[in-house]
N, C-alpha and C positions, 0 to 999 in steps of 0.2 A: 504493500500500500504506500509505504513511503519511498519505491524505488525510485534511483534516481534524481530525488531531487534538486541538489544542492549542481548536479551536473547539468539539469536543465535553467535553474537560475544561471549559474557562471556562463554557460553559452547564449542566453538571450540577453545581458548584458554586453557579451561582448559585441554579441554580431547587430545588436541595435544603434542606427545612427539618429542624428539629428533628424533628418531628411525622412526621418519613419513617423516621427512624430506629429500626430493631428494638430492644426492650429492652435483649438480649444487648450491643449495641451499645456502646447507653449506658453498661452495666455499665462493661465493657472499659474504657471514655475513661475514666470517673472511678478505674479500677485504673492506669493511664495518668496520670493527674497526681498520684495521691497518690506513686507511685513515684516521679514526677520532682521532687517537692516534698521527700523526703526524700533524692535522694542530691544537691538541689542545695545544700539546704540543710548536707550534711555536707563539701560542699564551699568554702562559703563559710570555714571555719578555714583554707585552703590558701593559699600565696603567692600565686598567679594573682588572688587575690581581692583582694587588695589593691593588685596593680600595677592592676587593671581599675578599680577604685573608685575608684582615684588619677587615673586618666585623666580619668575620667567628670567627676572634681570639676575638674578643668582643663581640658577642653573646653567644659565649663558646658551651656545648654540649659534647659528649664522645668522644672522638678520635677514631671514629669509620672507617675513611676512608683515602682518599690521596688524596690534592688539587695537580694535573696534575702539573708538575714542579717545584713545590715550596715543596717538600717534606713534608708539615705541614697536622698534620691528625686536623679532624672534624665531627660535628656529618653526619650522612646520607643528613641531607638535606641542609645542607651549601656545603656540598664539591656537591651534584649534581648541586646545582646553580652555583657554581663557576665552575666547570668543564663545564657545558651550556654551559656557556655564553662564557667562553676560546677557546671552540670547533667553535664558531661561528663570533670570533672578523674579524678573517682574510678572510670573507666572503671564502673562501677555499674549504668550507667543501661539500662534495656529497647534490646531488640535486634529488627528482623525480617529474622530468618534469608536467606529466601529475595530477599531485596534485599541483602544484606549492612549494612544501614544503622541506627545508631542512630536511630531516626525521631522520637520523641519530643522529647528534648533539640535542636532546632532549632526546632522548631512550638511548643512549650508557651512558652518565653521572648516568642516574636513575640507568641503570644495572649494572654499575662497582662501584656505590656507595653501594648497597645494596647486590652485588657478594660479595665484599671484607670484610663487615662488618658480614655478615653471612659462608661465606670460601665457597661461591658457585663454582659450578665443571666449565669449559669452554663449554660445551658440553649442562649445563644449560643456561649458560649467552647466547649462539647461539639462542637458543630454543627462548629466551622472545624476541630478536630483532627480531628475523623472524617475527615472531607474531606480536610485536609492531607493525613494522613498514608496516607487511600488512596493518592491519587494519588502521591504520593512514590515509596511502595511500589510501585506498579504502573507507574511508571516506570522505578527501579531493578532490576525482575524484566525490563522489557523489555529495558534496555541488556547483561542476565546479565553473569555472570563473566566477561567480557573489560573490562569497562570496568574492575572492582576490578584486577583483572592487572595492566592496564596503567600503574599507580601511582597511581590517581585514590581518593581516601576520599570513599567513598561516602554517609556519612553529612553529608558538605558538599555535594557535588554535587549528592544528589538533596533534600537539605536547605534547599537554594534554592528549588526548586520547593515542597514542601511548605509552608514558611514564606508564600513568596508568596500561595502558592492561600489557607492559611490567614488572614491579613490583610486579603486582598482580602473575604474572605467576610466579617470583622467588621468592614469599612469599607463593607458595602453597595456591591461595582463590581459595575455589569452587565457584560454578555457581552464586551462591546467592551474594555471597560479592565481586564476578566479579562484576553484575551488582550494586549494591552498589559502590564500587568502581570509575565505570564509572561516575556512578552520578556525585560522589564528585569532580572527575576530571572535568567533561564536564562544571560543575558550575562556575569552577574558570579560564576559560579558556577566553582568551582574547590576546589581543596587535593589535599596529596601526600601518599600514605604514607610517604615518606622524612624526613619530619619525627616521624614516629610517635616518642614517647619525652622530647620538650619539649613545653612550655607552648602549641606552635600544634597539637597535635590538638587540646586541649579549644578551641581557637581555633578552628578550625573553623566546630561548630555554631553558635560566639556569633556569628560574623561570618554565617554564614547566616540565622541568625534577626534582625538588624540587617538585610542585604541584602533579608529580602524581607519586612521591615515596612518598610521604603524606597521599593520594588519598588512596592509598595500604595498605600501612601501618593502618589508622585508620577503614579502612573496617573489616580490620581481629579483630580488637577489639570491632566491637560491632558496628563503627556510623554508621548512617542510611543514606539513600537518597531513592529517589526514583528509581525503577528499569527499568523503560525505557527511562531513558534521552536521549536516539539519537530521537527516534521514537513518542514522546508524544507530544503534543498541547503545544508549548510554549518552548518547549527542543530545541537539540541542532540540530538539523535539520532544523528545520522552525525558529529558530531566528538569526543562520548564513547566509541562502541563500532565494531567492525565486525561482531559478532556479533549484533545487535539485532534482537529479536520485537517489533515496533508491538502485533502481536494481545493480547500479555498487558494492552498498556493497557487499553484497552477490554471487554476481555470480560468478562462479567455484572457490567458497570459499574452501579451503584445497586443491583444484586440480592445481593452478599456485600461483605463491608468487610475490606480487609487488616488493619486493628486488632486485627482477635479471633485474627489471626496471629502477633498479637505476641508476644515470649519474657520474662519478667519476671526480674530474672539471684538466684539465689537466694546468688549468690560473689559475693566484687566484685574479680572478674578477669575476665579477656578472654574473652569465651562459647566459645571454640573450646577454652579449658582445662573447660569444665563438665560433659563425660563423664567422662574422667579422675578428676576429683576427686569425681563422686557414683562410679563405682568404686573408687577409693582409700576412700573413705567407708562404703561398703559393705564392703569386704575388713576394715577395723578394726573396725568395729561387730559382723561376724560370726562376726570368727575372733580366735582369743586365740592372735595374733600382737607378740613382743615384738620390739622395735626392733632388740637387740643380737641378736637372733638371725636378721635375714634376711641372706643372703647376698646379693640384688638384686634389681632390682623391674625390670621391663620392661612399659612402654606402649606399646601398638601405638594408632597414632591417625591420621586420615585425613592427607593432604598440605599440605593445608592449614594443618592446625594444627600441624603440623610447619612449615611455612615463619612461618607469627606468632610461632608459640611457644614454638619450638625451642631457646631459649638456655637454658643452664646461667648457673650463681652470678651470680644478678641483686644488682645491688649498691646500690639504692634500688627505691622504692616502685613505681615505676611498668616497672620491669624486671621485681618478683616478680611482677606483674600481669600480665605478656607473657610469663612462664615456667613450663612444664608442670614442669618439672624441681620449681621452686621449690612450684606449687601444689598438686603428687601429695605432695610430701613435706610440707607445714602439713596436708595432709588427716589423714596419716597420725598426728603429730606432736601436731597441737592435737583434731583431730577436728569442725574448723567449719574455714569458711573466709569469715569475716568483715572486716569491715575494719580491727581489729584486728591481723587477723594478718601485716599489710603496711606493720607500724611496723618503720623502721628499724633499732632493737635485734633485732627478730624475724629481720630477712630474714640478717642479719649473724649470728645465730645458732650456734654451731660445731654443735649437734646438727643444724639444716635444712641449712649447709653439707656436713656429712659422709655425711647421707642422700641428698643431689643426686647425688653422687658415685659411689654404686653402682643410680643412676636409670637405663635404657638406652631411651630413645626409637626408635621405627618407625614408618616409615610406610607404611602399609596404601592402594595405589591401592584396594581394594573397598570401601575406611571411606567412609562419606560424613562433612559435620563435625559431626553430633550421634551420632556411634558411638566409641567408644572401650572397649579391651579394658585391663587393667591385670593381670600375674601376677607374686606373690610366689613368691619360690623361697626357703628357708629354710636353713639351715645342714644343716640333719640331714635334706635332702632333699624337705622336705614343698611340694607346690605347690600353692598358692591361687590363683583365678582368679573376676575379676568382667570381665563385658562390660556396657556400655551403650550401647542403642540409641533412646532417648527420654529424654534428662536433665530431670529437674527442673527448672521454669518454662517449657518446652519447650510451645506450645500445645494439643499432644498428652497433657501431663503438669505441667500448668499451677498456678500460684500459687493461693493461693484469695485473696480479698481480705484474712483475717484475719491472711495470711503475708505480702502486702505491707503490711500496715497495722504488723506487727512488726517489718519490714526495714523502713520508715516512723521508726517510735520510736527506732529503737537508732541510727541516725544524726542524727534532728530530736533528740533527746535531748545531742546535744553543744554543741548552740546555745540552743536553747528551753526556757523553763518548762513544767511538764508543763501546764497548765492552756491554754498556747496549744498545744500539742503533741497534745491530746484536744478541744481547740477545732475545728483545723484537720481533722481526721478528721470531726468530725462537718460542718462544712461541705462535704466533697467527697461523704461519702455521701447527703448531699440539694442536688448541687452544681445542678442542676436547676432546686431553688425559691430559689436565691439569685440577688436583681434586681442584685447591684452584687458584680462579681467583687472591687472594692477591698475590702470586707472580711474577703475572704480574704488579699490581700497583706498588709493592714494588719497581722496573725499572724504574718509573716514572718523576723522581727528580735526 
């Protein structure tokens, strides 16, 4: 059942070009890096960035690349971890659903480390995310929700693969040192959701994306591994999951691309709060509902988001970001939910404190986790009610470029001059005809 695998991924990577790729496709990737360009860059202000940067200059290495905001070059595999892990601090960054995995923020570091150090084309650097982040995805949907269950972060795990595959395809490995390749990725592949809430979730994707520009890299030179680590007795299939579908790998491999799957987060909180809060969002916008007059507010939301989400009075930034409690009530309160509204003063707030308070959380086993129902009950009786079953950025109910290009600005705008900040857009919407990805790093800082 599982024959073969990992030798039909490393041959339709290799043998895929640009030129295979549907329009729609290409669109997607380039919505795909300008998003990851703007929340890594709004991450480089954050402490993480500076312990990483600090390493990076004490490990040393060739100044091979560009740590994302800090203008400081380093070798390939310091600036992918530091870039990782930047792309991922502001929990921000695209999501596909149906893998549970941030997919982007692990692939795009590997690719723009090893684009800029080699002067890869735009047209290349497309090609290896697509790829990547198929196969990532269509890994992650095989292993399903037992592997997340079972404490594994999904966005590192399968994050190794996608990285790998990715690297490998802009270092030109054929078939053979694809699967070698994988190997070497699939081995070092790891992280816990019981760390969630410190500096190693954004650690994660960085070390992912380091591990399988690694992964790449020492394939083409010779190391070994074995060549079917998805599909072999003890590999990366049977000791991630017990619930695993092989079939989803595979099927209409080269005919759809999980990319256009992808969810673009329009909050910069944790997607399982993003029903909720486009309900909360919708109940203010439509009803001339004032604050001091509800008596409670109750969210019915699936199980899941109830187990990520479910805590009350988050007490820093990245607590309001993992709390439905915290994120229904800035809905309510500010009326965006921007990153902004996840500054310290805010979360500490007495008005968002005291609205958390009369917040009453459910979980609905029929919700699945893009459904969320939200009902105001009023003092003088009156009851408002919003359900959502397709949130905003939602494939289904999707970004347009010109909405990521503004969730883009309003984060590159805390680092950047506007003139590299309207530079950088226009090189990803003809990211295609640009021969030297370094020109877009060189914008970075």
């Amino acid at each position: 059942m599982f024959m073969n695998t990992t030798e039909t991924l490393a041959e339709f990577t290799v043998d895929t070009a640009f030129e295979d790729l549907p329009g729609e496709v290409i669109e997607q990737a380039k919505k795909c890096f300008l998003d990851w360009l703007g929340v890594a860059l709004g991450g480089s202000s954050y402490p993480i960035a500076d312990i990483l940067t600090e390493f990076a200059g004490e490990t040393g290495g060739g100044e091979q690349a560009t740590i994302i905001g800090k203008g400081i070059k380093s070798s390939t595999l310091n600036v992918a971890l530091t870039n990782g892990a930047l792309s991922h601090v502001l929990d921000f960054d695209d999501t596909h659903l149906d893998s549970l995995c941030h997919i982007s923020s692990p692939i795009i570091p590997a690719i723009l480390a090893l684009g800029e150090y080699h002067h890869v084309s735009g047209a290349d650097c497309i090609t290896a995310l697509v790829l990547g982040f198929d196969i990532s995805a269509r890994v992650g949907m095989a292993l399903g929700p037992d592997h997340y269950n079972k404490g594994w972060h999904a966005t590192s795990t399968m994050g190794h693969i996608g990285a790998t595959i990715a690297s490998g395809k802009l270092l030109g490995l054929n078939k053979k040192q694809m699967c070698r390749a994988l190997g070497i990725g699939a081995t070092q592949a790891g992280g816990l959701r019981a760390v969630f809430g410190t500096m190693c979730k954004p650690l994660h994707p960085g070390k992912a994306a380091m591990d399988g520009v690694l992964s790449a890299i020492l394939a083409g030179k010779g190391f070994d591994s074995i060549e079917t680590i998805l599909e072999v007795k003890d590999g990366f299939l049977q000791a991630f999951s017990t619930g695993c579908d092989p079939t989803n790998i595979t099927k209409n491999l080269g005919n759809s691309f999980e990319i256009c799957n992808n969810t673009f987060k329009p909050y910069a909180s944790c997607l399982l709060t993003h029903p909720s809060i486009d309900a909360a969002l919708r109940l203010r916008n439509a009803r001339d509902v004032k604050l001091q007059d509800i008596e409670y507010i109750k969210a019915r939301v699936s199980p899941l988001a109830m187990d990520v989400t479910g805590k009350s009075n988050p007490v820093d930034t990245l607590g309001g970001k993992f709390s439905l409690y915290y994120c229904i009530a800035a809905a309510l309160v500010e009326g965006s939910v921007g990153e902004d509204v996840f500054e310290i003063k805010r979360i500490q707030d007495q008005v968002m404190s005291d609205l958390q308070r009369i917040i009453i959380l459910e979980a609905d086993p029929g919700f699945n986790n893009v459904t969320a129902e939200v009902i105001i009950k009023t003092i003088n009786g009156a009851i408002h009610t919003q359900k959502i079953e397709i949130p905003r950025g939602d494939p289904r109910n999707p970004l347009s470029f010109e909405e990521i290009e503004q969730k883009y600005r309003s984060l590159a705008g805390m680092i950047l001059e506007e003139w590299k900040i309207h530079s950088m857009v226009d090189h990803v919407k003809n990211f295609e005809d640009i021969d030297d990805v370094g020109t877009l790093m060189a914008l970075c800082c």
